[in-house]
C-alpha positions as CSV (number, residue, x, y, z in Angstrom):
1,X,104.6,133.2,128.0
2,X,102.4,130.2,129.1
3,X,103.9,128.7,132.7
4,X,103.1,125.5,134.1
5,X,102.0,125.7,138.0
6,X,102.1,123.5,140.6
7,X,99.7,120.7,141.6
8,X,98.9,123.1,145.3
9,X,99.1,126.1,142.7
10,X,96.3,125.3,140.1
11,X,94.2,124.3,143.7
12,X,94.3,127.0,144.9
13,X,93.6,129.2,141.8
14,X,90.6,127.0,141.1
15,X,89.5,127.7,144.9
16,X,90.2,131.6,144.7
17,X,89.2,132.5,141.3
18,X,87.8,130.7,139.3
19,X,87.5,132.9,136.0
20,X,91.9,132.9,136.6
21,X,91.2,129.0,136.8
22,X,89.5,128.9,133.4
23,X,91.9,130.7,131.9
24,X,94.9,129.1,133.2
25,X,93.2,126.2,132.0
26,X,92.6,127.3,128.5
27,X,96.3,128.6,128.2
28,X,97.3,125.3,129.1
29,X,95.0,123.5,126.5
30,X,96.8,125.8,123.9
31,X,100.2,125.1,125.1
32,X,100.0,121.5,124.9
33,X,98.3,121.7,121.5
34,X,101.6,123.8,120.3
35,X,104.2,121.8,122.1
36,X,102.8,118.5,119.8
37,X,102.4,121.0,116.9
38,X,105.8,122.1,117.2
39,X,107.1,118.4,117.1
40,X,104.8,117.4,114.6
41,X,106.4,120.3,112.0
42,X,110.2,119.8,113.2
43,X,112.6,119.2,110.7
44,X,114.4,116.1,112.2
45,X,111.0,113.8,111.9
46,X,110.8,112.1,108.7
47,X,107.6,113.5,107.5
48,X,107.8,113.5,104.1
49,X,108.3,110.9,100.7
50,X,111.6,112.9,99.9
51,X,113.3,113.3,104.3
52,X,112.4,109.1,104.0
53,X,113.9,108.3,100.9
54,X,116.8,110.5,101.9
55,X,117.6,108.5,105.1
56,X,116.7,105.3,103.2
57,X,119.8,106.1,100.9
58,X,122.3,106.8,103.6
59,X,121.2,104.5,106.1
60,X,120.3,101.5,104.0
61,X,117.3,100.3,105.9
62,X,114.6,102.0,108.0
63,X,113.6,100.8,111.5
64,X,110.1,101.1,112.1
65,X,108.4,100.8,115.5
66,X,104.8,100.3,117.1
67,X,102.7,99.7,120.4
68,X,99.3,98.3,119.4
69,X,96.7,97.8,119.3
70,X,96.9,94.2,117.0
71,X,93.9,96.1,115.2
72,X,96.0,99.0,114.2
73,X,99.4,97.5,113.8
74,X,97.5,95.9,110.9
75,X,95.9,99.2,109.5
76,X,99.5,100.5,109.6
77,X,101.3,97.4,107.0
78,X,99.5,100.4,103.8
79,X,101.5,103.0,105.1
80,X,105.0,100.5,105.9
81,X,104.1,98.7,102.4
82,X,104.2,102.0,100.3
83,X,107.6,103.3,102.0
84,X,109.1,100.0,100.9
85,X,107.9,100.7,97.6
86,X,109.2,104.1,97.9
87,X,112.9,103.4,99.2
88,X,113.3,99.6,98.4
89,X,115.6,99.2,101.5
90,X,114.9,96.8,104.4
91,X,112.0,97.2,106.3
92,X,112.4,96.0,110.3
93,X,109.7,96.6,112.2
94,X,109.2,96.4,116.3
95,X,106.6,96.4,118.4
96,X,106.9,98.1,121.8
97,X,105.2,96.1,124.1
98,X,103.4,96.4,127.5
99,X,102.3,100.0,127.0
100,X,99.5,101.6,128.5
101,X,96.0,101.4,127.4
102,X,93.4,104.0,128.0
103,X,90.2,103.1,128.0
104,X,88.4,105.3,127.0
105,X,84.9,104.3,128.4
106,X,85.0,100.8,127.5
107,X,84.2,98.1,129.9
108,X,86.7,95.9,129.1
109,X,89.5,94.8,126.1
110,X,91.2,91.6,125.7
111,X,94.5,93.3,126.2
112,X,93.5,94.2,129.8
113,X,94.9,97.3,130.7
114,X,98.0,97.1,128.1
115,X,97.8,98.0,123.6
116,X,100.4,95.0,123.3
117,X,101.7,91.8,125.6
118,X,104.3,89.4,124.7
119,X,101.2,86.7,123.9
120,X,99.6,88.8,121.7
121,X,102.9,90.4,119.8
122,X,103.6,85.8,119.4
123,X,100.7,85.8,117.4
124,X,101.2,88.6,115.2
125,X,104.8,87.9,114.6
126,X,103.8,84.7,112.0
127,X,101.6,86.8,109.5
128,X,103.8,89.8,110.0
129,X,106.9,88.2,109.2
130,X,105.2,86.8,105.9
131,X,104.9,90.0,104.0
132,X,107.5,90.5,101.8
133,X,107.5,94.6,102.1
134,X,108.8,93.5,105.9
135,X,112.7,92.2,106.2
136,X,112.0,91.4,109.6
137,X,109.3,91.7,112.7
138,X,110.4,91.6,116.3
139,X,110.1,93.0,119.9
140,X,111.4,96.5,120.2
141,X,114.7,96.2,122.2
142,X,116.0,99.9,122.0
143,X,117.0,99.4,118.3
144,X,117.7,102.8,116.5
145,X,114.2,104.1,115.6
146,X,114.2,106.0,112.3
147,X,109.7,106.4,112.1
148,X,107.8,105.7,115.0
149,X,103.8,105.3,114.1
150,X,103.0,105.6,117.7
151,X,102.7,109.6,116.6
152,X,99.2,109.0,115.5
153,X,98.4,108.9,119.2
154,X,98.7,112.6,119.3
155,X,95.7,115.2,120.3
156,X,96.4,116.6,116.6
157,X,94.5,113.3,114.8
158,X,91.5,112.8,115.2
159,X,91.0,108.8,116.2
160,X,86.9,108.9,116.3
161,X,86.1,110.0,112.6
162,X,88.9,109.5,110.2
163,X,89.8,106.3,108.7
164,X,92.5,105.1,111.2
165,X,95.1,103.4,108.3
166,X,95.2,106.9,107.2
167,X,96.8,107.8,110.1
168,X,99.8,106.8,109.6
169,X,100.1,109.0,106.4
170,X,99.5,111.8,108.3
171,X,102.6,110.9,110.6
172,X,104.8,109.9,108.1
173,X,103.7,112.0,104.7
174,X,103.1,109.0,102.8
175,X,99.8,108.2,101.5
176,X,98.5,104.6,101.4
177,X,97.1,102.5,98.4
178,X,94.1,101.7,100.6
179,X,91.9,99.9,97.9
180,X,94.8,97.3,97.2
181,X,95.2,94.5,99.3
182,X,97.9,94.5,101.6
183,X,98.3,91.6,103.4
184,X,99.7,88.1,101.7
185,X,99.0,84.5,103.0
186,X,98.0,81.4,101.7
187,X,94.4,81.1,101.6
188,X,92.6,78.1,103.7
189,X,89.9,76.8,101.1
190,X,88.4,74.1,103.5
191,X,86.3,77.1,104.7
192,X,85.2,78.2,101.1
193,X,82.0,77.4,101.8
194,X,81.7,79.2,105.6
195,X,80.5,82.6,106.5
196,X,83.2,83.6,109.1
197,X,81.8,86.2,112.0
198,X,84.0,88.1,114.6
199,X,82.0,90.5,116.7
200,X,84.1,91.9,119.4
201,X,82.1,93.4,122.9
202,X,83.7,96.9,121.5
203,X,82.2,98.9,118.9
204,X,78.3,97.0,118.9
205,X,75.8,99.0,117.3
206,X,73.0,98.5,119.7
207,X,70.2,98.4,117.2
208,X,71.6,95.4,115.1
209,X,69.9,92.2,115.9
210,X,72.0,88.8,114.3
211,X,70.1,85.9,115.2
212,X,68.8,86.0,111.4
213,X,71.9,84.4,111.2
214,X,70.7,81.0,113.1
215,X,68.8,79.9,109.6
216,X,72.3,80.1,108.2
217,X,73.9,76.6,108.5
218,X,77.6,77.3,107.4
219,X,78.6,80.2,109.7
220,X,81.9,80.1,111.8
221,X,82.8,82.1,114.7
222,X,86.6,83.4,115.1
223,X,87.3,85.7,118.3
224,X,87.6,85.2,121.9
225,X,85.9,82.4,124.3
226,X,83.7,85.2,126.0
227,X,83.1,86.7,122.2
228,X,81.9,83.6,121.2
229,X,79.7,82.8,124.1
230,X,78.3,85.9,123.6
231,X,76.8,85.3,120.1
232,X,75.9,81.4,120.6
233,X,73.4,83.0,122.8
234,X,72.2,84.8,120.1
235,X,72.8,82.4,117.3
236,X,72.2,79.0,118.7
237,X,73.8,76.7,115.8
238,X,77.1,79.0,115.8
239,X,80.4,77.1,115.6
240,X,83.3,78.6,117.5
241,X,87.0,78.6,115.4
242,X,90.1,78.4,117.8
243,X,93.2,79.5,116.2
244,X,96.5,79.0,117.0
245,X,98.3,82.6,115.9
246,X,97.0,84.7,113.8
247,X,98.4,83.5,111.2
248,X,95.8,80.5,110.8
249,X,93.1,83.4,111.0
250,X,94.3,84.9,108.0
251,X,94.2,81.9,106.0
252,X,90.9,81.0,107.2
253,X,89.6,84.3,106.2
254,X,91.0,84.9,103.1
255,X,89.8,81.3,102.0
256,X,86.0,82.2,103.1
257,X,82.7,82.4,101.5
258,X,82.7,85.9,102.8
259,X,83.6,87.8,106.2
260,X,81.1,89.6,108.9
261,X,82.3,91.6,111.7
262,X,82.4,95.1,113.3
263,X,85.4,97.5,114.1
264,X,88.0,94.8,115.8
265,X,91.1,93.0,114.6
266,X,89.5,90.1,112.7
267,X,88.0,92.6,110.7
268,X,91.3,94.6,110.3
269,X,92.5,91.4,108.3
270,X,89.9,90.8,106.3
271,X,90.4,94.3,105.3
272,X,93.5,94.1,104.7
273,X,93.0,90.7,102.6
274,X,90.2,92.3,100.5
275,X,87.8,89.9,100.9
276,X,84.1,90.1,100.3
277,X,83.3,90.9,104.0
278,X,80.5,93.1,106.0
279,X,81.2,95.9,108.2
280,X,79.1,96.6,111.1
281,X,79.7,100.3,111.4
282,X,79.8,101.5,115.1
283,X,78.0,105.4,114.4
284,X,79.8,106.6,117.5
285,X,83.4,105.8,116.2
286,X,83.9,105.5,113.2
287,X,87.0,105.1,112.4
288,X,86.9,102.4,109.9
289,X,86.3,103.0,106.3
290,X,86.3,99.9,104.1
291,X,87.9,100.5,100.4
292,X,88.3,98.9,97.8
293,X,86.8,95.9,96.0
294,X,83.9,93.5,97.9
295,X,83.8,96.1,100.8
296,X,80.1,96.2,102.2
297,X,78.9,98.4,105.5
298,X,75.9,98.7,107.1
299,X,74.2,101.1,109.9
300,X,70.7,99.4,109.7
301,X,69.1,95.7,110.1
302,X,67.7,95.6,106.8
303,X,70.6,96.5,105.3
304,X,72.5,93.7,107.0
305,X,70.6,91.0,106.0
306,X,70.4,91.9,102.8
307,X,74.0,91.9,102.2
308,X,74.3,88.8,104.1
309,X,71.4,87.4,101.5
310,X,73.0,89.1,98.4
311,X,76.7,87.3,99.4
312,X,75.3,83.9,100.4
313,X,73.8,83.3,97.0
């Protein structure tokens, strides 16, 4: 049976011998794989359609909780719309806030060094509180948890290749009707005739070049001030789009010509809103899989500006 050593302990067998230390550390690699195994296949999670309808029945409503990022709190609403469907009970659904973030090699994430903040979790709340599969959306304040998402997070799920709104079925045995639309909003039309960009400093693929885009006269930028500043350098004649919540970013998007960004939260929405929108596929994570109707993706610069040609007309 595996046993965990000491801090001093694992030293010291790494200084004495290391072949012990390599195996030690193997063991350990195993054990931790089996303890979230174990949990992931014990019967009090609700991993199934029939152990969620079940406590749907007897408990009348199912409590559903998150920690960010905005990005996939979004690519989770599938997953929460199709248990609604499922059960037909209220849906309340918290977000955890202030948890850690791991960065995982990037330089830097609006967040900072947290998935969710207050400020952030403000901006959600309007658009999440206007689907109707949701009875409620507020901060987690040690309400009775009956699915938490934050599963996903696991070493058993891989978060670099696999679509990541299919996590979530993968926590909670439901699948997802990716290829319907599965966010609601009112759409903004004064930007019917706009091209709206979000290219976030995460996920770039170093070989795309967009300052085609400057003989474009109708495109809109949406994202943060140093996002923005970013691309203007790039695309001179860019406009930058300051939103109040994201809310207003929804109904600019789903009223747009068409949508162009890469694996961040605008494009999360305009997922979600099944747009006709562009996705700059990062090759090193890819995690996001558009489906559906008026889904486009690209690896390559002639690609791009095709599509950008092909949806401008």
């Amino acid at each position: 049976m595996f046993k965990k050593r000491s801090l001093v302990s694992k030293l010291w067998l790494k200084y004495k011998d290391r072949n012990l230390y390599k195996q030690y550390k193997w063991e350990q690699s195993n054990y931790t794989e089996q303890e979230v195994l174990n949990f992931f296949t014990g019967s009090d999670r609700l991993d199934t359609q029939e152990k969620i309808i079940a406590v749907a029945k007897e408990d009348k409503q199912l409590n559903i909780i998150h920690s960010g990022n905005a990005g996939d709190i979004i690519y989770a609403l599938p997953t929460i719309k199709k248990i609604f469907e499922l059960t037909g009970v209220p849906i309340n659904f918290y977000l955890r806030l202030n948890q850690p973030l791991i960065m995982s090699g990037y330089n830097s994430h609006p967040m900072g060094n947290v998935r969710l903040n207050q400020s952030m979790a403000a901006m959600l709340y309007p658009i999440l509180n206007l689907q109707n599969y949701l009875h409620k959306c507020e901060t987690y304040q040690n309400q009775k948890i009956h699915i938490d998402l934050d599963f996903f997070r696991s070493k058993i799920i891989s978060q670099t290749n696999s679509n990541l709104a299919r996590w979530y079925s993968y926590v909670t045995g439901i699948t997802p009707e990716l290829w319907k639309s599965w966010l609601n909003t009112e759409s903004d039309f004064s930007y019917a005739d706009k091209i709206i960009l979000a290219r976030s400093e995460r996920y770039c693929n170093s070989t795309i070049d967009y300052s085609f885009l400057k003989n474009y006269n109708n495109v809109l930028f949406v994202g943060v001030k140093s996002e923005y500043e970013t691309m203007k350098k790039i695309v001179p004649n860019l406009q930058w789009i300051q939103v109040k919540d994201f809310l207003e970013l929804t109904r600019i998007i789903a009223g747009c010509k068409f949508f162009i960004g890469n694996q961040s939260f605008p494009y999360s929405i305009a997922e979600g809103l099944k747009v006709p929108r562009i996705l700059e596929a990062y090759y090193h994570i890819s995690n996001v899989i558009p489906e559906g109707k008026n889904a486009y993706d690209f690896y390559f610069q002639n690609h791009f500006e095709s599509l950008v040609n092909q949806l401008s007309k």
